[in-house]
TORFIDREN-921423 format. One record per residue (C-alpha): x, y, z; residue number from 1; residue in one letter. Coordinates in steps of 0.2 Angstrom, whole numbers, padded with zeros to 4 digits. Layout:
<nodes>
      xx      yy      zz     k   r
       X       Y       Z   NUM   a
...
</nodes>
This chain:
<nodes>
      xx      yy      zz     k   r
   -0326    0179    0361     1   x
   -0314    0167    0352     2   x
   -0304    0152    0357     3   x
   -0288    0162    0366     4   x
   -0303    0170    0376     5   x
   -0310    0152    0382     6   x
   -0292    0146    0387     7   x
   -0286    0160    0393     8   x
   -0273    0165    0382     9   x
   -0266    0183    0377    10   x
   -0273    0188    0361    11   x
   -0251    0192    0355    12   x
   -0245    0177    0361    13   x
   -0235    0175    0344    14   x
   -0224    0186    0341    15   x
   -0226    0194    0324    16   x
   -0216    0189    0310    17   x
   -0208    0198    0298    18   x
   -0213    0199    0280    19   x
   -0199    0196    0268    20   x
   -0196    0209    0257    21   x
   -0195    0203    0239    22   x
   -0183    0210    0228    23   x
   -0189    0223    0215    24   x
   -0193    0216    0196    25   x
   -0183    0224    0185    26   x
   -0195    0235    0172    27   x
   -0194    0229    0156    28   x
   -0199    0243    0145    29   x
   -0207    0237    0128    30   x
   -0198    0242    0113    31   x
   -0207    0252    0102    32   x
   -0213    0248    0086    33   x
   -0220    0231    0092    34   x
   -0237    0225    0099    35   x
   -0243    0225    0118    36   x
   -0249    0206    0113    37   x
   -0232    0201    0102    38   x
   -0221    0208    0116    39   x
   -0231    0197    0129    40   x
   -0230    0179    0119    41   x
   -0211    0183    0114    42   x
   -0206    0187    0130    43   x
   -0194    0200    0126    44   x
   -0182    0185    0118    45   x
   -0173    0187    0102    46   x
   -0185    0178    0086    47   x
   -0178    0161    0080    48   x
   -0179    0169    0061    49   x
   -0171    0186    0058    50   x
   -0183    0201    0057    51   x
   -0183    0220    0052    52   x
   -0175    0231    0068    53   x
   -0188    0239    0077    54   x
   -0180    0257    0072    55   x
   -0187    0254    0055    56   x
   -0203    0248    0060    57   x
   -0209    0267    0062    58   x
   -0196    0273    0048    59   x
   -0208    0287    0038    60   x
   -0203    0289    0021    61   x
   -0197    0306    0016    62   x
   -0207    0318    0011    63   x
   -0204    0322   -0005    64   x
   -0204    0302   -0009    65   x
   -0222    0296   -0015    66   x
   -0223    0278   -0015    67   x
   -0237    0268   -0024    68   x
   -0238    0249   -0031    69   x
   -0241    0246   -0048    70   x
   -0247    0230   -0057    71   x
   -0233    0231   -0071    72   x
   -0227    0216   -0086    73   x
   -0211    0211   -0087    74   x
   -0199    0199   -0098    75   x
   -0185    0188   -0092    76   x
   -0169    0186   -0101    77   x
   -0168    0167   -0094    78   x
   -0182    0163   -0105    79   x
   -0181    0162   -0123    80   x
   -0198    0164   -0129    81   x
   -0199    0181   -0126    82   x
   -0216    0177   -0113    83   x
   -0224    0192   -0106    84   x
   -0228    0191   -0089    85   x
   -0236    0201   -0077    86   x
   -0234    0206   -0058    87   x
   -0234    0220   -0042    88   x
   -0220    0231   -0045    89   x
   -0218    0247   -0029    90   x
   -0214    0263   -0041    91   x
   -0207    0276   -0031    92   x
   -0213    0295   -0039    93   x
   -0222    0287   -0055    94   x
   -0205    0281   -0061    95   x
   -0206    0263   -0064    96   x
   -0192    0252   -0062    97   x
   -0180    0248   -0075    98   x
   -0166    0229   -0080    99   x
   -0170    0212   -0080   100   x
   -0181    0201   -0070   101   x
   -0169    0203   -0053   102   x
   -0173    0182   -0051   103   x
   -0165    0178   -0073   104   x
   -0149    0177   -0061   105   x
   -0154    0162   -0053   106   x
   -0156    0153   -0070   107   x
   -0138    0143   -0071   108   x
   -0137    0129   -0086   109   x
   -0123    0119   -0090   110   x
   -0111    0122   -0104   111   x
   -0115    0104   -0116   112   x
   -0100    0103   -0128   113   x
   -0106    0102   -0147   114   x
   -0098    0092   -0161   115   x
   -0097    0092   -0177   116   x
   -0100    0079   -0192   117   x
   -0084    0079   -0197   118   x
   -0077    0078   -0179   119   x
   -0088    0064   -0176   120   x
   -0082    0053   -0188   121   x
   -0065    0058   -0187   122   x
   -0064    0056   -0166   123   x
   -0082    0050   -0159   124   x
   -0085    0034   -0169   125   x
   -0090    0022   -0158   126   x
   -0096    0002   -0163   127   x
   -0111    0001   -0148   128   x
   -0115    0018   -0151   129   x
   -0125    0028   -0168   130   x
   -0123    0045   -0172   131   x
   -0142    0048   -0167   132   x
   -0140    0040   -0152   133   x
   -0126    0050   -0148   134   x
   -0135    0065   -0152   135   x
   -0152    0061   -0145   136   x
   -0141    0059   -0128   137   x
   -0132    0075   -0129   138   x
   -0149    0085   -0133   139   x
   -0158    0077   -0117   140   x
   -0142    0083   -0106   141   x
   -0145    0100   -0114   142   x
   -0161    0099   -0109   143   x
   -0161    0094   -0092   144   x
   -0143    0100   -0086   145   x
   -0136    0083   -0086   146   x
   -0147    0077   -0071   147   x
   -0145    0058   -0078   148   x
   -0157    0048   -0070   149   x
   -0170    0060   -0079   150   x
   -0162    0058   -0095   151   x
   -0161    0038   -0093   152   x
   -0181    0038   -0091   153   x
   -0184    0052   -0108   154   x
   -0171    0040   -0117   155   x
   -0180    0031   -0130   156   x
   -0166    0013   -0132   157   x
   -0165    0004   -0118   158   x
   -0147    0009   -0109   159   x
   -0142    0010   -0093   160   x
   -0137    0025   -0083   161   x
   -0117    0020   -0082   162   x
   -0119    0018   -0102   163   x
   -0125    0037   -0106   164   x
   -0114    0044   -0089   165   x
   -0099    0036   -0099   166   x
   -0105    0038   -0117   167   x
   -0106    0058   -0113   168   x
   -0089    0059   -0105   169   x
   -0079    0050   -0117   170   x
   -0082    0061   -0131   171   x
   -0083    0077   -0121   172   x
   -0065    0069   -0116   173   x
   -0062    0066   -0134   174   x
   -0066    0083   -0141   175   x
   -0057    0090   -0127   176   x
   -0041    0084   -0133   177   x
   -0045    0085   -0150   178   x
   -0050    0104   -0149   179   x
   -0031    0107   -0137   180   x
   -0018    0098   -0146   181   x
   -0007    0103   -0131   182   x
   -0008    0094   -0117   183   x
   -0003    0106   -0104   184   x
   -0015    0118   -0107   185   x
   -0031    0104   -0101   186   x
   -0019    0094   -0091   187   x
   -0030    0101   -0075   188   x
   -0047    0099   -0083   189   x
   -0059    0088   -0072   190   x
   -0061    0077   -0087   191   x
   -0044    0074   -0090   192   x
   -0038    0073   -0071   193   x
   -0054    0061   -0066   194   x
   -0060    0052   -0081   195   x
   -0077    0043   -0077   196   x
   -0074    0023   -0071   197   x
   -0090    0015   -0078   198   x
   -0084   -0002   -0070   199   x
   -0080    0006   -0052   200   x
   -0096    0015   -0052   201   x
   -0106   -0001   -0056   202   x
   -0098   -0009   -0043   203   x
   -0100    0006   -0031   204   x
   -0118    0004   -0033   205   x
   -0117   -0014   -0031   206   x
   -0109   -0013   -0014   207   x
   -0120    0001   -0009   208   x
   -0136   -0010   -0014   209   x
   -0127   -0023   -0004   210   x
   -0126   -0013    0011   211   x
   -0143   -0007    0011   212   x
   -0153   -0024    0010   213   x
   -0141   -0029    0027   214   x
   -0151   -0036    0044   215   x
   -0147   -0030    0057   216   x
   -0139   -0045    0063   217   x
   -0127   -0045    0046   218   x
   -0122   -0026    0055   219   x
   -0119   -0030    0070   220   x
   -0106   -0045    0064   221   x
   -0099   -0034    0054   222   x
   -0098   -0023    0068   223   x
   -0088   -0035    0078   224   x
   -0076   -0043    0063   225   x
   -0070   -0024    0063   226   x
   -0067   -0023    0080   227   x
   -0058   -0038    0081   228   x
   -0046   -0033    0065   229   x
   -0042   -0017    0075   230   x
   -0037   -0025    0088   231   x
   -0028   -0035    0078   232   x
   -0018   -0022    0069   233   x
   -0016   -0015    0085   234   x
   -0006   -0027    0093   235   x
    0005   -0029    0077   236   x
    0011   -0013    0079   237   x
    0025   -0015    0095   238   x
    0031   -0031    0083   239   x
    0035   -0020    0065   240   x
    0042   -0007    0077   241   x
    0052   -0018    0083   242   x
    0055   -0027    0067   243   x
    0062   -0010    0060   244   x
    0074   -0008    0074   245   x
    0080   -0024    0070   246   x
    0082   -0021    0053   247   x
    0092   -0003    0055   248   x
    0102   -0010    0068   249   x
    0106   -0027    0054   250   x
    0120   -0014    0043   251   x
    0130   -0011    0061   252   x
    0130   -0029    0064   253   x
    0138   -0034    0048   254   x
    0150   -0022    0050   255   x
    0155   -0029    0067   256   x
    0156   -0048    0059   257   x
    0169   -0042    0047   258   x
    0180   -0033    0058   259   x
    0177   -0049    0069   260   x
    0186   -0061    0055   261   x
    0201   -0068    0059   262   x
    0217   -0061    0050   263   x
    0223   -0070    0034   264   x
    0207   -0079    0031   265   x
    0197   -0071    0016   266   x
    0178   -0070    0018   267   x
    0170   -0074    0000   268   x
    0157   -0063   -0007   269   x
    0143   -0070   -0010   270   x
    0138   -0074   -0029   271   x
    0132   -0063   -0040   272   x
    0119   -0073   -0048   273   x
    0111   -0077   -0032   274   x
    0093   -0067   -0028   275   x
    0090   -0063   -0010   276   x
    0072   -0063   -0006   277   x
    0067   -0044   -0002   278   x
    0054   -0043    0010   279   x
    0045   -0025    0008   280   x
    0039   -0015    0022   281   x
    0025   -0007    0018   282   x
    0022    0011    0024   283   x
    0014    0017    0038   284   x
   -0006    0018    0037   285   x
   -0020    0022    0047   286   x
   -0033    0010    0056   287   x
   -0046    0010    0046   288   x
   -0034    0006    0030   289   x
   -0028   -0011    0039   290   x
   -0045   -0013    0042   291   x
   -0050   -0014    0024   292   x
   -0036   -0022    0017   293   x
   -0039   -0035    0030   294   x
   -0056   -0041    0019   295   x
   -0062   -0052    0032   296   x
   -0077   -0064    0028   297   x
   -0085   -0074    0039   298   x
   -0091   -0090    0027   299   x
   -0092   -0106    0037   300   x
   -0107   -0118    0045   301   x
   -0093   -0126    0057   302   x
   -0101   -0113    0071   303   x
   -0118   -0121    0068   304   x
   -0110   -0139    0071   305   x
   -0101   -0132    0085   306   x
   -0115   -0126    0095   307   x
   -0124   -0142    0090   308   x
   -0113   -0152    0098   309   x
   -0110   -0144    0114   310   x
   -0127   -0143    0118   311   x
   -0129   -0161    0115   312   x
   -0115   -0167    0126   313   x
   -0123   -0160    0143   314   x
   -0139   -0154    0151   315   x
   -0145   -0136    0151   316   x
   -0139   -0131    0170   317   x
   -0122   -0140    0165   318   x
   -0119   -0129    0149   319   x
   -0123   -0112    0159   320   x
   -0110   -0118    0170   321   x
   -0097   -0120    0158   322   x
   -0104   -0103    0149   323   x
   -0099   -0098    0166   324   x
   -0085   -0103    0168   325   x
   -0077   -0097    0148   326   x
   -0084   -0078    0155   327   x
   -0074   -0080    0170   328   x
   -0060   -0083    0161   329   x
   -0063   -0070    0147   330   x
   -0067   -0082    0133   331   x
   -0083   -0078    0121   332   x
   -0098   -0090    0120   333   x
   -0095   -0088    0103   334   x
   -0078   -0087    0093   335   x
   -0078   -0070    0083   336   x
   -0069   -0079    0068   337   x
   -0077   -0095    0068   338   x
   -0066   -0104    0057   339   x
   -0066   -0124    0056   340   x
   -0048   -0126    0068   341   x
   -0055   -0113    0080   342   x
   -0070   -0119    0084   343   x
   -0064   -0138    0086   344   x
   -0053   -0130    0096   345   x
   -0067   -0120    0106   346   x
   -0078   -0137    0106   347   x
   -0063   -0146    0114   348   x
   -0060   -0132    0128   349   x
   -0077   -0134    0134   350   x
   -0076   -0154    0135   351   x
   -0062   -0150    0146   352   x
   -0070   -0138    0156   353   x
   -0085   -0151    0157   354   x
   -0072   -0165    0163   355   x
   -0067   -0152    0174   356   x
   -0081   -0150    0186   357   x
   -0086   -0167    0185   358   x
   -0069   -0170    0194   359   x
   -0076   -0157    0204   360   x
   -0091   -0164    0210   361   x
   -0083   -0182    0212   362   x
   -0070   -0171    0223   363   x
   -0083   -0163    0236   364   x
   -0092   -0180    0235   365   x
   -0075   -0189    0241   366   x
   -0071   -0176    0253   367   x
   -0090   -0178    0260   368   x
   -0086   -0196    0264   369   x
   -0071   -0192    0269   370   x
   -0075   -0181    0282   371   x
   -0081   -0192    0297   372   x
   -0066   -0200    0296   373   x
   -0055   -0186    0298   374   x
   -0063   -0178    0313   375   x
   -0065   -0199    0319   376   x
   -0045   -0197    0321   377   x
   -0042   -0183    0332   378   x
   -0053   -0193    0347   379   x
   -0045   -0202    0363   380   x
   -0040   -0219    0362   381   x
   -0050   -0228    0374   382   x
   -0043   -0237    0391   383   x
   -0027   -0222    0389   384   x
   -0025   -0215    0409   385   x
   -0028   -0198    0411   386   x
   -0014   -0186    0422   387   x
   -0019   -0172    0429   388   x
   -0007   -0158    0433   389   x
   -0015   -0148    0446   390   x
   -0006   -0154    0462   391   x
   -0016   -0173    0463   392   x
   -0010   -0188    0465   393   x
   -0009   -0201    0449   394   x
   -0023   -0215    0453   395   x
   -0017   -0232    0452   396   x
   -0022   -0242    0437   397   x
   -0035   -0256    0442   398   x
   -0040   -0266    0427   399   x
   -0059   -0269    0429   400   x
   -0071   -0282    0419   401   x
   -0071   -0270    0403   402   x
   -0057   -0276    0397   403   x
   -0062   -0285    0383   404   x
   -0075   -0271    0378   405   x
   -0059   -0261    0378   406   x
   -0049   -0272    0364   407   x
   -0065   -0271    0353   408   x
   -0065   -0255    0352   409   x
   -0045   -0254    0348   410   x
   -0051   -0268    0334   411   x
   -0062   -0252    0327   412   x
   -0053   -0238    0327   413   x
   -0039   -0250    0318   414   x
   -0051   -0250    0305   415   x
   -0057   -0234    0304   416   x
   -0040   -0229    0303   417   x
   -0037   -0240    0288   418   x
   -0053   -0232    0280   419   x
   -0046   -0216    0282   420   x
   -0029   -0218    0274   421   x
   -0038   -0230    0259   422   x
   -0049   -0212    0257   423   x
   -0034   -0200    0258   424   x
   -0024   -0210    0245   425   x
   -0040   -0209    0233   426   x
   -0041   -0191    0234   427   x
   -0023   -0188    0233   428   x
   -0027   -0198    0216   429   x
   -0042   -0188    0213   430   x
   -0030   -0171    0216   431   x
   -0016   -0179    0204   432   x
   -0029   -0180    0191   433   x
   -0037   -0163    0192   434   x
   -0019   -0155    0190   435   x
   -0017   -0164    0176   436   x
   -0031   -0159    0168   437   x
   -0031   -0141    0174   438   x
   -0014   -0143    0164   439   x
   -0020   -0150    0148   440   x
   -0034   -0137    0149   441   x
   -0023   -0122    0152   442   x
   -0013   -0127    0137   443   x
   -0027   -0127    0128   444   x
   -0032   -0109    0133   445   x
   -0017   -0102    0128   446   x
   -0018   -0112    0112   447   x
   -0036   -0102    0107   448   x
   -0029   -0085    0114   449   x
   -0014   -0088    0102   450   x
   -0029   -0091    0090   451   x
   -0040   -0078    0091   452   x
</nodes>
């Protein structure tokens, strides 16, 4: 007995459900050659590093093929002291295999150009430099393929890397023209077509040394003086297009100004002597070129002063309401090229914008107290009869003992009309004020756009 038994329910009340079939698997059969365990951890999916096709895994060698591995010596042509050497060599039918080391082709040396005694002192004679010097630095490149940071540590004098790099590539350039009296024949030689720069390579490695020892705030102002000269070059390019309409149209108009001159009047040429300023227009290039021939630097304390004064002229909540109001009108906290006349002129925009919401506050101060008054003025004046228009008679007037309470209160809403129009013509002042203010400080905007 069970619970459908005890309440009296039919053992199928449910109707049976269906089983979902699942779809098959598709049978993956393991290729042959590999392990039941390899095939399981792979997956089936191709290896990261290539390996040897499965079909060779099995491969038998043939049968007339006996393979055995010997331990054989060997010599190798890229080493000159003839060293014999020793290792496991696979010899197919007792035939050893035959050549040179099969890794001597790896072994690739530089080709040092040599000199003579008699080319040295007729080409190579150099004031800072001896002959063994000269010699002992050309037998280090030899030996260590021209890598020269090595070579400056074997040195034994005290030289720097620039002085061997360009000590070694003036005379190979030296001997190279000297050994090829025509000039067309090494015209195309890299030492010829890209002599060594001892002074830009100095100065390449000072800049990069420069760059490196950067904070991350250095980067990120540099970051922004670029930004700001591409945008700069930017919007310079409608006016030079523009310009160089101007200029092609400028041949036309001289034409017409002649054929405009009036008959038998001559038009003298202009003298010969006399030099007309020519104002080149350079060629088209790219951003990034403006960019760095622009060589902005920011080199000035007049930011430092600047902040310092304008956090001395106000309080803290004051100065986030002017930060305020510079982001609402697309301004920067901070002048991206803080020169000396554009941050006086950013100190002096936010005294402005500071004068500015004081007038402000005084303005919802006036209005404040203004605003009894105004809904004071809009009342009944006292003792006026009322008419009504739905069908009754007018009552007659019948002057009563509150006469003379009437008159004083005539007496006070004199006066508070008088209030009222002494408040309106203080903020019509206070309005007057602000618009000119608001002018003066929209001048000045435009100014710092113009600026910036």
């Amino acid at each position: 007995m069970d619970a459908k038994d005890i309440l009296g329910l039919p053992k199928n009340s449910f109707p049976p459900q269906e089983k979902k079939s699942r779809p098959p698997k598709e049978s993956q059969r393991k290729p042959d050659g590999i392990s039941r365990e390899v095939y399981a951890l792979t997956g089936g999916l191709a290896p990261l590093m290539p390996a040897v096709d499965s079909s060779q895994l099995k491969r038998r060698p043939p049968p007339d093929e006996k393979v055995a591995w010997q331990w054989l010596g060997f010599t190798s042509s890229a080493r000159k002291d003839n060293l014999h050497l020793y290792h496991w060599v696979r010899v197919v039918n007792g035939v050893p295999p035959t050549g040179d080391y099969s890794f001597a082709k790896y072994n690739k040396s530089v080709d040092i150009t040599r000199y003579t005694d008699e080319e040295y002192e007729k080409y190579l004679t150099d004031p800072r430099w001896t002959k063994e010097e000269t010699d002992q630095l050309f037998d280090l490149c030899e030996q260590f393929d021209l890598r020269f940071i090595v070579i400056a540590d074997r040195f034994p004098s005290s030289r720097t890397l620039e002085e061997l790099k360009d000590r070694y590539y003036s005379v190979s350039r030296a001997l190279l023209i000297a050994r090829n009296p025509s000039s067309v024949d090494i015209a195309a030689h890299p030492l010829l077509k890209e002599p060594y720069n001892i002074s830009r390579d100095v100065e390449r490695k000072r800049a990069m040394s420069l760059v490196l020892s950067q904070t991350r705030q250095q980067e990120q102002r540099d970051e922004e003086v670029l930004a700001e000269a591409k945008r700069i070059a930017q919007s310079r390019i409608p006016a030079k297009v523009s310009q160089e309409s101007e200029m092609a149209v400028a041949p036309n108009a001289g034409v017409e100004v002649t054929e405009r001159t009036i008959p038998g009047e001559t038009v003298s040429p202009p003298p010969s002597n006399a030099q007309h300023p020519l104002i080149p227009v350079p060629p088209p290039l790219s951003t990034e070129i403006r960019i760095f021939q622009l060589r902005v630097y920011l080199r000035t304390y007049a930011l430092e002063q600047m902040l310092q004064a304008a956090s001395s002229t106000a309080g803290l909540r004051t100065i986030k309401r002017v930060e305020q109001t510079l982001q609402d009108l697309g301004v920067n906290l901070k002048p991206r090229v803080p020169t000396k006349a554009v941050c006086a002129e950013h100190l002096e925009l936010r005294k402005e914008i500071l004068t500015l919401l004081n007038l402000q506050k005084q303005l919802q101060y006036k209005e404040a107290e203004g605003l009894p008054f105004r809904e004071g003025s809009f009342t009944e004046t006292p003792g006026t009869p009322k008419h009504f228009h739905n069908g009754e008679q007018d009552r007659t007037f019948v002057p009563d003992s509150s006469f003379g309470v009437e008159r004083t209160g005539k007496r006070d809403q004199k006066r508070k009309v008088r209030d009222y129009i002494l408040v309106s013509f203080n903020y019509s002042s206070l309005c007057c004020f602000f618009l000119l203010i608001f002018g003066q400080f929209h001048r000045t905007f435009l100014l710092i756009s113009e600026i910036l």
